[in-house]
ROLUM-689672 format. One record per residue (C-alpha): x, y, z; chain. Coordinates in steps of 0.25 Angstrom, whole numbers, plus 5000, padded with zeros to 4 digits. Layout:
<rs>
{r {X; Y; Z}; "A"}
...
</rs>
This chain:
<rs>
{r {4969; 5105; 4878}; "A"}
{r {4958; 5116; 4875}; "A"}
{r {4951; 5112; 4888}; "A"}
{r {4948; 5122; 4899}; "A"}
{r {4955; 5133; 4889}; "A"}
{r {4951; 5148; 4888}; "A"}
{r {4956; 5161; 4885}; "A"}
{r {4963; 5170; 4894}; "A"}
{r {4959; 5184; 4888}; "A"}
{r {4945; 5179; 4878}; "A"}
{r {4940; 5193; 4876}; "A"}
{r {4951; 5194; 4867}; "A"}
{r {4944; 5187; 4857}; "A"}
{r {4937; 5197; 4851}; "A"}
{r {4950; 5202; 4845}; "A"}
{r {4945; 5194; 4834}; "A"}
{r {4933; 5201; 4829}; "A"}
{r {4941; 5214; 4830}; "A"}
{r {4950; 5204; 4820}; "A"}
{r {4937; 5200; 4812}; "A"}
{r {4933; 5214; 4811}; "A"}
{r {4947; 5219; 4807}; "A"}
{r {4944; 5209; 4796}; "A"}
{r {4933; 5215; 4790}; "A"}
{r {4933; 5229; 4793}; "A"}
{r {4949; 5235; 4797}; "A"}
{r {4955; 5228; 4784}; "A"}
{r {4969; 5233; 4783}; "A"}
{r {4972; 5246; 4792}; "A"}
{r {4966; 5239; 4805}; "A"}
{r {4970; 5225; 4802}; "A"}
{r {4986; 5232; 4800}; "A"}
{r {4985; 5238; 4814}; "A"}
{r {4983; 5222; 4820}; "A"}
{r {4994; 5216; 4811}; "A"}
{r {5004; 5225; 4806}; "A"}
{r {5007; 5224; 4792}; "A"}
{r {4995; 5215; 4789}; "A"}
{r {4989; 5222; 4782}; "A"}
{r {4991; 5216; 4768}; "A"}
{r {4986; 5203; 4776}; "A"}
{r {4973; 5208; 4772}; "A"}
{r {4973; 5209; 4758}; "A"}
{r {4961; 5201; 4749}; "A"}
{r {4971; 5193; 4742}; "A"}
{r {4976; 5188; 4758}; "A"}
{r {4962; 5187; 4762}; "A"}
{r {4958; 5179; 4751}; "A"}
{r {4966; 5168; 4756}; "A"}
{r {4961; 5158; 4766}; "A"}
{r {4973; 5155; 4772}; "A"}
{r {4978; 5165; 4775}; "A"}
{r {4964; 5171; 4778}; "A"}
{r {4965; 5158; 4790}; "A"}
{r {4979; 5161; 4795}; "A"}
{r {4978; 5175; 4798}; "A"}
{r {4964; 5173; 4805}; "A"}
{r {4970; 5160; 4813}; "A"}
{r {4981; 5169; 4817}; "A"}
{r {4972; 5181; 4821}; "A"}
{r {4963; 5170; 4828}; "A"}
{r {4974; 5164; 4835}; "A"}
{r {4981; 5178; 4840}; "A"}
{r {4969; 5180; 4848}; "A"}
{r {4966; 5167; 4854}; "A"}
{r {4981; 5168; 4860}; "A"}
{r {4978; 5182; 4863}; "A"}
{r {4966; 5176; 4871}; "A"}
{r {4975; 5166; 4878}; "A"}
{r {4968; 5154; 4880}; "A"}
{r {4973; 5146; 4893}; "A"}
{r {4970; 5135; 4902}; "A"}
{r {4969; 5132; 4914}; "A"}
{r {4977; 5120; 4919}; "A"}
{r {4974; 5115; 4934}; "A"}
{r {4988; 5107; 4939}; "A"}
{r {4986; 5101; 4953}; "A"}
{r {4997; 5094; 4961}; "A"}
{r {4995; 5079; 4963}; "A"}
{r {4989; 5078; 4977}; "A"}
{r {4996; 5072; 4987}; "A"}
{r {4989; 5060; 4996}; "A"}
{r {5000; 5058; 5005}; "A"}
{r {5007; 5061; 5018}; "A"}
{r {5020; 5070; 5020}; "A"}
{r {5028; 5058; 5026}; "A"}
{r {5043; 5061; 5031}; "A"}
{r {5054; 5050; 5029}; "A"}
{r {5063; 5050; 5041}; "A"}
{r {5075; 5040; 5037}; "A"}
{r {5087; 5037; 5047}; "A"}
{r {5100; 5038; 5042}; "A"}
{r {5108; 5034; 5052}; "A"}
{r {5120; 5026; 5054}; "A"}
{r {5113; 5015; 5058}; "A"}
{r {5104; 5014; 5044}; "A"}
{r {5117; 5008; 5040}; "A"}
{r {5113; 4992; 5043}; "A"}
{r {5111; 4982; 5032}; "A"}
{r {5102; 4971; 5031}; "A"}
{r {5088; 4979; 5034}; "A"}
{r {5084; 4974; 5021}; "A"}
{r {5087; 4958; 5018}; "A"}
{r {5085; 4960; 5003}; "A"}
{r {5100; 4968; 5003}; "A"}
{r {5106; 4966; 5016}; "A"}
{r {5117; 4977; 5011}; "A"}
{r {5107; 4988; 5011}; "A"}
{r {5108; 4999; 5024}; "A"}
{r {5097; 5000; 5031}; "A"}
{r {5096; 5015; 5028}; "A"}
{r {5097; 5009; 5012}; "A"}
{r {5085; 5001; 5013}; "A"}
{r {5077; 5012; 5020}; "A"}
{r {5079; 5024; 5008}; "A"}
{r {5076; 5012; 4999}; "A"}
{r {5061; 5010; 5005}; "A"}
{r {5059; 5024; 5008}; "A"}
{r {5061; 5025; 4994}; "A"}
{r {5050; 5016; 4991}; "A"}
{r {5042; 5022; 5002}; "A"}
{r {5043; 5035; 4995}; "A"}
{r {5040; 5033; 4983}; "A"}
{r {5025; 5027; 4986}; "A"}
{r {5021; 5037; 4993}; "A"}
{r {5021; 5046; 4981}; "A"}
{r {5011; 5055; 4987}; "A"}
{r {5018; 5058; 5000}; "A"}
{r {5025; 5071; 5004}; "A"}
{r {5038; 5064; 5010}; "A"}
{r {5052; 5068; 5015}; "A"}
{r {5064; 5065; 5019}; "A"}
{r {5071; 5064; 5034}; "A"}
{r {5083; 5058; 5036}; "A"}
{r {5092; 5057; 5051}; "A"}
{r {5103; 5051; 5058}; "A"}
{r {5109; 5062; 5066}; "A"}
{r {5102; 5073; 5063}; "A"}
{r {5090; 5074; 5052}; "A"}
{r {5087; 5080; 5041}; "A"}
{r {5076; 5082; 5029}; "A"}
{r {5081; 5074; 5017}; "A"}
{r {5068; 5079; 5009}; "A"}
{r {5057; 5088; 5010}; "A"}
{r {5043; 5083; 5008}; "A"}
{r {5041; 5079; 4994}; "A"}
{r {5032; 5072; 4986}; "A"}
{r {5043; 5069; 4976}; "A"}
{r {5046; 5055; 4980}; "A"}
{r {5058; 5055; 4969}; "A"}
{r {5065; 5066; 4976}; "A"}
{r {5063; 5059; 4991}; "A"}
{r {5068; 5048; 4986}; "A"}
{r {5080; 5052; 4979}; "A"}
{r {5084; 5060; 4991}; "A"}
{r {5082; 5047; 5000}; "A"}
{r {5092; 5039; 4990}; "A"}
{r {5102; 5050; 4995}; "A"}
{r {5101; 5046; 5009}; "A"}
{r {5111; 5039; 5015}; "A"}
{r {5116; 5034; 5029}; "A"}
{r {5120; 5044; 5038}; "A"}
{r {5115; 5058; 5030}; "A"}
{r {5110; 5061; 5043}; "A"}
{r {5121; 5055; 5054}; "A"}
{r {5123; 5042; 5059}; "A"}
{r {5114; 5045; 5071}; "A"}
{r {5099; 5043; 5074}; "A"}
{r {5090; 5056; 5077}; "A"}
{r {5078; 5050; 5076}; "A"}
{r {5070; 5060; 5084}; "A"}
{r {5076; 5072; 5076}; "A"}
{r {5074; 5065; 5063}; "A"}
{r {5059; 5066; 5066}; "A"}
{r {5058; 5079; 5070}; "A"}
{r {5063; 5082; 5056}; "A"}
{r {5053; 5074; 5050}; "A"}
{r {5044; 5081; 5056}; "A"}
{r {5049; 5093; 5051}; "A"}
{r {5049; 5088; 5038}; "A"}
{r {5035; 5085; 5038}; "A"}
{r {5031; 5098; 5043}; "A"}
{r {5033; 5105; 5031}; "A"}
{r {5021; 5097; 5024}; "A"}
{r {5007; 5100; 5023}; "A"}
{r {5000; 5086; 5024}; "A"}
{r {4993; 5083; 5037}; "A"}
{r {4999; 5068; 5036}; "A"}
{r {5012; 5069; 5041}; "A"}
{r {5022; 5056; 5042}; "A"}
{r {5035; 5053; 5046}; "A"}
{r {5043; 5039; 5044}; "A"}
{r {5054; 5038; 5053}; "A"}
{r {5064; 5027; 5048}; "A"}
{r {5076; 5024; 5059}; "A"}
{r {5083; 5011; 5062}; "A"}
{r {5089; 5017; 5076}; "A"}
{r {5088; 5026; 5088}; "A"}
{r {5088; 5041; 5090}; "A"}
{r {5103; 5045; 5094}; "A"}
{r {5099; 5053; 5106}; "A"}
{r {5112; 5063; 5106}; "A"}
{r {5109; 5065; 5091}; "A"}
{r {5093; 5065; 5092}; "A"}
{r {5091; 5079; 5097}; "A"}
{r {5075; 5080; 5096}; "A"}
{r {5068; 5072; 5105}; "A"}
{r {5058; 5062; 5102}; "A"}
{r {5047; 5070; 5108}; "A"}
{r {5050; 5083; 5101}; "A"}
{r {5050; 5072; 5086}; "A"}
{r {5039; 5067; 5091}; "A"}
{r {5031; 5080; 5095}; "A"}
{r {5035; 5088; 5081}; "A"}
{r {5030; 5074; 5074}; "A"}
{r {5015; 5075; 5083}; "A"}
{r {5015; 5090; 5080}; "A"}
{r {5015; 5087; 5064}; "A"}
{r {5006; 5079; 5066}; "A"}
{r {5016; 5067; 5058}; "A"}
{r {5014; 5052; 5062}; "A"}
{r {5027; 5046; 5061}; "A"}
{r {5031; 5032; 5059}; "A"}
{r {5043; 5027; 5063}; "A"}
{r {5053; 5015; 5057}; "A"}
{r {5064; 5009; 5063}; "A"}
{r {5070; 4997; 5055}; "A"}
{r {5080; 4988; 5058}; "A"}
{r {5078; 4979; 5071}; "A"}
{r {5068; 4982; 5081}; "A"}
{r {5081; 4986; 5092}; "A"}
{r {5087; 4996; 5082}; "A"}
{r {5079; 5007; 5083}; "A"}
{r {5070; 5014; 5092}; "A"}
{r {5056; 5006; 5091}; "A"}
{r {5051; 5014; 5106}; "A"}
{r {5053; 5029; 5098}; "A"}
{r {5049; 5024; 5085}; "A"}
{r {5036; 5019; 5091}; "A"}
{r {5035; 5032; 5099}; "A"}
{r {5036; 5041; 5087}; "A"}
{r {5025; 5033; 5081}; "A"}
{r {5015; 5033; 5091}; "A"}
{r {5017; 5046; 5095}; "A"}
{r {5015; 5052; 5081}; "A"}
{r {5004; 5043; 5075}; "A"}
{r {5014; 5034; 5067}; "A"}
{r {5018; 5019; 5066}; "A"}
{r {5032; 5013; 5071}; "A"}
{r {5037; 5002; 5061}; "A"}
{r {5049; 4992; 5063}; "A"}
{r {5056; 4987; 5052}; "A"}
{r {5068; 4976; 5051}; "A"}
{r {5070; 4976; 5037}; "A"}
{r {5068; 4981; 5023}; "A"}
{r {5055; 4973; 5022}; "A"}
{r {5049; 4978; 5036}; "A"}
{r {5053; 4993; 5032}; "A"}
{r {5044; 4992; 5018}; "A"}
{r {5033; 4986; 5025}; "A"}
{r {5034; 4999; 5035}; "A"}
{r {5033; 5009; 5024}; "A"}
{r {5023; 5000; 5016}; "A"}
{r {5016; 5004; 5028}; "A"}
{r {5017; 5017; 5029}; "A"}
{r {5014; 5019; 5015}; "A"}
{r {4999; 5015; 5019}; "A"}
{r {4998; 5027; 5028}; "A"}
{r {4985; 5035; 5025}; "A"}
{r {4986; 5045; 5014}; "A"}
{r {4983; 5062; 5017}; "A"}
{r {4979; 5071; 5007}; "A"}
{r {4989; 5081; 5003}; "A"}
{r {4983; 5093; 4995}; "A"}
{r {4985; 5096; 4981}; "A"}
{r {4987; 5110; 4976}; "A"}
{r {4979; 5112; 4963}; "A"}
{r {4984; 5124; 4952}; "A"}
{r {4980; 5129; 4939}; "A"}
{r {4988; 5135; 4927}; "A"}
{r {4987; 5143; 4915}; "A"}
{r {4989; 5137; 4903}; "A"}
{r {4991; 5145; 4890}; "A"}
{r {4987; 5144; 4876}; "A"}
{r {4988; 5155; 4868}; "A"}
{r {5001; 5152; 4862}; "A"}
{r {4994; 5139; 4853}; "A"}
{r {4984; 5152; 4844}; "A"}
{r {4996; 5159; 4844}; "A"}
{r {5006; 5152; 4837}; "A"}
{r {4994; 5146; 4827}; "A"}
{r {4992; 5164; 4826}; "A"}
{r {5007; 5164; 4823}; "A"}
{r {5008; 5151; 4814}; "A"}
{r {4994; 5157; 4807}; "A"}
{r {5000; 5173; 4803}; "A"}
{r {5013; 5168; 4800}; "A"}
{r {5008; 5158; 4789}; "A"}
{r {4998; 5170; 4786}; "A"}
{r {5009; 5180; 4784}; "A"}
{r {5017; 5168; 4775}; "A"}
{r {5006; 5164; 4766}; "A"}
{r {5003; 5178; 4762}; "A"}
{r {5018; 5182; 4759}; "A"}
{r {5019; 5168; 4751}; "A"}
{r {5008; 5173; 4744}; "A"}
{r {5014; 5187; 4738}; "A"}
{r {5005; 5197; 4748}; "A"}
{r {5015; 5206; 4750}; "A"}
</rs>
């Protein structure tokens, strides 16, 4: 506790041998202008007691060392962060609605299965700045970058089918990841687009080259997903967005295949994120002077128990 403790004001110290001199040389008159009607604190027959000789002294002691504020300084540094700023791109559509992607609970939606592994996914990669974009129609950012995987995923529980329209924007819906991703500071930049259709062209207003010029200009790798069967969704774009942006397209057919993608991506290569260090001030001076109070209240109640008027 007492470690890397000092005392914020320690020229103040030297009020004690103005005490000490008071002591022998001020008697009364001087010691009164200090402590108002104390005066009869120094009369032989007080003096003459130990204790009561102690308490006023600890008390004098301890004013002065809380007068001298002894402090410490305590460092507090943020975890740091050895991860990337990853942006979960999730389709809502109408057609997340299929059952049977996962042969465990053939009653589950597709869309159901996806937050639940998602979920999983999240929370492993405890020291990743992730966020949340979910589309259909149109797009939107369900969550800022976070490092608080309980928040992220309590916000993904919330998702359901068609938050977003029953259509599929996927060319917009990466143009907003991108976005998302652009207010982090990391220099790994990542993107995990999950879809189980094709773009809507009438609904899609950005065109894939723009996405995909936005995604190169962040320097962000993308790695797409298409799940359900190979004729479902897209597998040329998918494939093209990877390649282009320095990312991996990955197929999957089933729960099964969709954990073994994110197993997967979870390997990915770990960046350093900076850590912020900061140092506070901690206070002691209350501890002496609660013991200076404690010590002259006693003083002044022994000597009144005694009979010194």
């Amino acid at each position: 506790m007492f470690d890397g403790l000092y005392f914020e004001f320690p020229i103040l110290f030297f009020l004690i041998f103005i005490f000490l001199l008071c002591a022998f040389v001020c008697k009364m008159r001087l010691t009164s202008i200090y402590f108002p009607h104390t005066a009869e604190f120094l009369k032989s027959s007080v003096s003459a007691s130990k204790t009561l000789f102690f308490l006023k002294w600890l008390g004098i002691v301890m004013m002065i060392l809380a007068l001298m504020s002894p402090i410490k300084d305590v460092p507090y540094e943020l975890e740091p962060k050895e991860g990337y700023e990853i942006a979960l791109i999730l389709d809502a559509s109408e057609s997340m609605k299929a059952q049977g992607f996962d042969a465990k609970n053939e009653q589950l939606t597709r869309f159901d299965v996806v937050k639940e592994i998602v979920g999983d996914f999240v929370s492993q990669r405890k020291n990743d700045n992730m966020g949340l974009v979910v589309f259909g129609a149109f797009s939107f950012i369900a969550s800022p970058l976070t490092y608080d995987e309980n928040i992220l995923n309590k916000i993904l529980s919330q998702l359901h089918i068609g938050i977003a329209g029953k259509y599929t924007a996927l060319n917009t819906s990466l143009a907003q990841g991108v976005n998302l991703l652009k207010m982090g500071s990391s220099k790994t930049k990542v993107a995990i687009l999950l879809t189980d259709g094709y773009s809507t062209p009438q609904i899609d207003k950005i065109p894939l080259e723009i996405a995909l010029e936005m995604a190169k200009k962040e320097g962000i790798k993308v790695y797409p997903i298409g799940i359900g069967m190979p004729h479902e969704y897209n597998r040329d774009v998918l494939l093209r967005i990877a390649n282009e942006s320095g990312g991996v397209a990955f197929g999957a057919s089933s729960a099964a295949e969709l954990q073994e993608v994110y197993k997967r991506i979870d390997e990915l290569e770990k960046s350093e994120i900076k850590s912020e260090s900061f140092t506070y001030t901690k206070y002691y001076y209350q501890f002496p002077l609660f013991i200076a109070l404690i010590s002259l209240m006693l003083y002044i109640y022994l000597r009144n128990k005694r009979g010194y008027a």
